[in-house]
C-alpha positions as CSV (number, residue, x, y, z in Angstrom):
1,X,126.0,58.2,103.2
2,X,127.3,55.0,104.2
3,X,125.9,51.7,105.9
4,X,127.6,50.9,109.0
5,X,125.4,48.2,110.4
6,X,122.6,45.8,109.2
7,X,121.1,44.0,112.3
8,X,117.8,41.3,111.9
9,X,115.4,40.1,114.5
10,X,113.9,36.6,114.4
11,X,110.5,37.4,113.5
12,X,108.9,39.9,111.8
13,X,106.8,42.6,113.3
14,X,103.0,42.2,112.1
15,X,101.9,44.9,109.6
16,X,98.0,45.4,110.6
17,X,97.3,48.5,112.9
18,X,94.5,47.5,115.5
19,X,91.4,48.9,116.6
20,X,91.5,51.3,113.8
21,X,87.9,53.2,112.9
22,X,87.5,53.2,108.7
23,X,83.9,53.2,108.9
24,X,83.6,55.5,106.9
25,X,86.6,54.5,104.2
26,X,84.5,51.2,103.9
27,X,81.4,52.8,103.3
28,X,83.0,54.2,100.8
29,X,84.9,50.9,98.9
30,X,82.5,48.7,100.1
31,X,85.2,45.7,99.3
32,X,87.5,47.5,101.4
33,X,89.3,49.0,98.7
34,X,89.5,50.7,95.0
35,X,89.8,49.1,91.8
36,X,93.4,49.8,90.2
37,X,92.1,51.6,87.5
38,X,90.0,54.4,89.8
39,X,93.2,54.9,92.0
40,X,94.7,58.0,89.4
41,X,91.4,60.3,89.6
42,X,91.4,60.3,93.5
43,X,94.8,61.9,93.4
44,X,96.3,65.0,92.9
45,X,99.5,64.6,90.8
46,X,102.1,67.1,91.5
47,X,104.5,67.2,89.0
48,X,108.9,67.9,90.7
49,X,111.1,70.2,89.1
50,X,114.1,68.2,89.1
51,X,116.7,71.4,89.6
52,X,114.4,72.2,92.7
53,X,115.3,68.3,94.1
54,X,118.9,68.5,93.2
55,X,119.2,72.1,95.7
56,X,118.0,70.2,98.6
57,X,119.6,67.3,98.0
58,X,117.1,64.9,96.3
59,X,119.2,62.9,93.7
60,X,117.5,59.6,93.8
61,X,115.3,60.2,90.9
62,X,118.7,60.5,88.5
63,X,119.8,57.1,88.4
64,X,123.2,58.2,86.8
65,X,124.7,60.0,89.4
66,X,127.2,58.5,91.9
67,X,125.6,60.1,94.8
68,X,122.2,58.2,94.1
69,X,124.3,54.9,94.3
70,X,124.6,55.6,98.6
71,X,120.7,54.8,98.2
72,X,120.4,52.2,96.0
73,X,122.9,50.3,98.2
74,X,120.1,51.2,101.7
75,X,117.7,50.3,99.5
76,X,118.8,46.7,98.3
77,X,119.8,45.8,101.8
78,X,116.3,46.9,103.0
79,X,114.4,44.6,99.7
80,X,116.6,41.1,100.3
81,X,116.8,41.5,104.3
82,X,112.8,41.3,103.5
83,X,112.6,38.7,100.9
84,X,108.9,37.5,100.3
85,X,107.7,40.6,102.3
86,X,104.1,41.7,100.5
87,X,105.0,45.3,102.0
88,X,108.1,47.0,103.5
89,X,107.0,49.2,106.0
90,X,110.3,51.3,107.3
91,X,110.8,54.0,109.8
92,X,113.5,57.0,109.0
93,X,114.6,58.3,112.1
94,X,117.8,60.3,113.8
95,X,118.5,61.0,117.4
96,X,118.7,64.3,117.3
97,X,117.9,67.0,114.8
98,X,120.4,68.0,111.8
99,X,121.2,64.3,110.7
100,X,119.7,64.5,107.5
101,X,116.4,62.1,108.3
102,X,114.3,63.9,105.8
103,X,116.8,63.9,103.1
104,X,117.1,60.0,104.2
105,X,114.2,59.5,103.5
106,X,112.9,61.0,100.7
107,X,115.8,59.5,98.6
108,X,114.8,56.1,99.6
109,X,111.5,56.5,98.5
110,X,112.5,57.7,95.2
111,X,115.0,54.9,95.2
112,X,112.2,52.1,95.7
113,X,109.8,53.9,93.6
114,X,112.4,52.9,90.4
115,X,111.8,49.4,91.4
116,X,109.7,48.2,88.9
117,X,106.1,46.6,90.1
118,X,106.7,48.9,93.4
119,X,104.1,51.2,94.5
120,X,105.3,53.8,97.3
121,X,103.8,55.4,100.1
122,X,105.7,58.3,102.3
123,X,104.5,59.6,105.3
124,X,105.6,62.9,106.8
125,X,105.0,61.7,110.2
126,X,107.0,64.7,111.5
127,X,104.4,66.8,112.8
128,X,106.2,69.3,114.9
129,X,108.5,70.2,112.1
130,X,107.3,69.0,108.6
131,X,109.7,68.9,106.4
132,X,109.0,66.7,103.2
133,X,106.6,69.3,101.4
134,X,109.1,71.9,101.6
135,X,112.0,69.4,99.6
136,X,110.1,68.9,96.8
137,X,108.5,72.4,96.7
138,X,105.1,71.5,97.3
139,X,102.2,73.8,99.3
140,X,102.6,73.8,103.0
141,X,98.9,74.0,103.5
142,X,96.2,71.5,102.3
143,X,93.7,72.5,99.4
144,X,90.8,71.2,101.6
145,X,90.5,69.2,104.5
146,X,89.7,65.0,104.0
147,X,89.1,63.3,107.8
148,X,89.6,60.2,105.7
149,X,92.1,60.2,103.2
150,X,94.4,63.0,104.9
151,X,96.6,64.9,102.9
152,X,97.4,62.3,100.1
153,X,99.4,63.6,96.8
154,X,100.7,62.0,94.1
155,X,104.6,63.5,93.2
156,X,106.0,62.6,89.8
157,X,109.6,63.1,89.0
158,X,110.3,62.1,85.6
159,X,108.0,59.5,85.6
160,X,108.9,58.0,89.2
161,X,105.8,58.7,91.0
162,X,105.5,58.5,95.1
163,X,102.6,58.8,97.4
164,X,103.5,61.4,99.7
165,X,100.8,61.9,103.0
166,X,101.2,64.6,104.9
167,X,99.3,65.7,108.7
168,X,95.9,67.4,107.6
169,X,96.9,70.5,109.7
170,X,99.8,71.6,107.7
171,X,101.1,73.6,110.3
172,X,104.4,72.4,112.4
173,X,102.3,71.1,116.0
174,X,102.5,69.6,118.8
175,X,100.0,66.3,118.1
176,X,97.7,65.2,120.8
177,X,97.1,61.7,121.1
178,X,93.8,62.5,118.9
179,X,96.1,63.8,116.3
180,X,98.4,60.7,116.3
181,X,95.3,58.6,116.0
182,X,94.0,60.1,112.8
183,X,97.1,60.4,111.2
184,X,97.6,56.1,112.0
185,X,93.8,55.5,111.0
186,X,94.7,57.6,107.3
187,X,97.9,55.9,106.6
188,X,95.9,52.5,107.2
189,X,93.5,53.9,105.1
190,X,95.9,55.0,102.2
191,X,97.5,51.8,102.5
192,X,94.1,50.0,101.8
193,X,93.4,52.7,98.8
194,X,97.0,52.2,97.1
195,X,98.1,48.9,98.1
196,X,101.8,49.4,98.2
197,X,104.6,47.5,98.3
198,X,106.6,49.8,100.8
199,X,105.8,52.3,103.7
200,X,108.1,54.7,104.5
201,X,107.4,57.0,107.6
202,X,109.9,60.1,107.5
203,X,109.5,60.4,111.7
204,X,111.0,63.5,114.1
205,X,114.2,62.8,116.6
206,X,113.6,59.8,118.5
207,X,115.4,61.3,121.8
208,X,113.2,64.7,121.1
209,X,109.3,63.5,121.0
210,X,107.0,60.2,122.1
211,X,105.4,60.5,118.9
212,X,107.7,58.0,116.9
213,X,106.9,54.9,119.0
214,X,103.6,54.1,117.4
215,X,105.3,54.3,114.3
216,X,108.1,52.0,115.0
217,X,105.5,50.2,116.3
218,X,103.7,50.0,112.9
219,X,107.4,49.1,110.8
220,X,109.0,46.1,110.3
221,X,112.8,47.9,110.0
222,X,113.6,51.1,111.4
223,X,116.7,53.2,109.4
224,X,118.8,55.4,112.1
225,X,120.6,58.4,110.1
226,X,123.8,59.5,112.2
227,X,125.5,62.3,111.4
228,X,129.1,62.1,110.6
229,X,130.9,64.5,113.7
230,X,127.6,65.3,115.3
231,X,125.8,61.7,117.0
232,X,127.4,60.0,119.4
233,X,127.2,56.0,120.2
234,X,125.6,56.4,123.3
235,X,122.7,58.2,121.5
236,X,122.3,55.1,118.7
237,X,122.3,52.8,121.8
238,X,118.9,54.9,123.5
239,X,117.3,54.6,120.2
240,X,117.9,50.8,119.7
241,X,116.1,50.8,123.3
242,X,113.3,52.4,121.9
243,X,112.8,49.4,119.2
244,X,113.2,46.4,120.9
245,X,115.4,43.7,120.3
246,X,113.6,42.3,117.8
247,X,113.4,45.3,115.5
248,X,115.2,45.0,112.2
249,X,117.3,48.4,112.5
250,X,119.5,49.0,109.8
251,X,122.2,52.2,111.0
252,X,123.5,54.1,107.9
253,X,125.9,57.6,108.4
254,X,125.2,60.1,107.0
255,X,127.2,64.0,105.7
256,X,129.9,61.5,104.5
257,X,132.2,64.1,102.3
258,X,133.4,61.8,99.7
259,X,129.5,61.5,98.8
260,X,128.5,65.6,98.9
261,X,125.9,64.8,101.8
């Protein structure tokens, strides 16, 4: 993987999600959120196998390989382009299928989550084709069903842990805008339960599905994953149109050789 292109807007994009309904979240944390030391016993913990993440790819966690460096580099760029930033909130996206978004993206969430002080939140906003449950060899079908919460786990790999939330339905779908709604109003409320300081939203194609633009909408930098022999310019030029000028869009490339991807 390699960065090709780092570009910054002049302001930054606000992080608050409006007209969202928490009534009930709030009812529940009456001061709108939990106290640090409750946060462990409302999630599930789901211990990684580490030879599982290295067989699809997942190398972040192991600090000494030379592959994991590729992501440490993203990462850095993404942490001083937002200097002072309470919370990163970044969108992982592709133009077409194949380009490695998920892999993308899970890495960079591992990568951030060795940050010390960090707190990580990843979203598998893929709903037609979910994709981050099957990487790290979780279930593919929620325990029980929370209208509130969503589908939050807790994943721990070697002591790195990430907040991984998945779409209540489990099931590759096509969302209806009712769909897209509750899964914006539980990320807003995971963000309120966990308080982290970066929001990663592993999101479909952009040229494939509508369903990433409110979650551009919701990030301050959007990552593009091209595909080394496989995406063309033209198609990194439509999905810069979907952002917006303004945008922070950092383009990496990704199935370089030299780096086993």
């Amino acid at each position: 993987m390699e960065i090709i292109k780092n570009i910054s807007p002049r302001r930054r994009v606000a992080n608050q999600v409006d007209g969202v309904d928490l009534t009930e979240f709030n009812a529940a944390f009456p001061n709108g959120q939990a106290r640090h030391e409750e946060r462990p016993s409302l999630l599930d913990v789901e211990p990684l196998s580490p030879t599982f993440l290295y067989s699809n790819r997942v190398i972040a966690f192991d600090s000494g390989s030379s592959m994991t460096h590729a992501y440490d580099v993203l990462r850095n760029h993404l942490l001083n382009d937002q200097a002072g930033a309470s919370t990163r909130v970044i969108s992982v996206s592709a133009p077409s299928a194949g380009c490695g978004t998920t892999v993308t993206a899970a890495n960079l969430a591992i990568s951030l989550a060795r940050v010390p002080g960090s707190t990580v939140l990843l979203v598998d906003a893929n709903c037609r084709d979910p994709g981050m449950g099957k990487i790290f060899g979780l279930p593919q079908e929620p325990s029980f069903y929370d209208p509130i919460k969503g589908w939050l786990t807790t994943t721990d790999i070697r002591g790195i842990r990430v907040h991984l939330l998945r779409a209540a339905w489990g099931s590759p779908k096509v969302p209806l805008p009712a769909d897209l709604e509750r899964m914006v109003a539980q990320i807003e409320a995971a963000r309120q339960l966990l308080k982290p300081t970066a929001v990663l939203f592993d999101l479909p194609p952009t040229l494939n599905s509508d369903e990433v633009i409110p979650f551009f909408d919701m990030s301050d930098t959007a990552v593009i994953v091209l595909a080394l022999g496989k995406s063309k310019l033209t198609e990194l030029e439509i999905c810069r149109s979907y952002l917006g000028a303004e945008k922070r869009t950092q383009v990496v490339l990704n199935k370089m050789r030299r780096h086993g991807l």
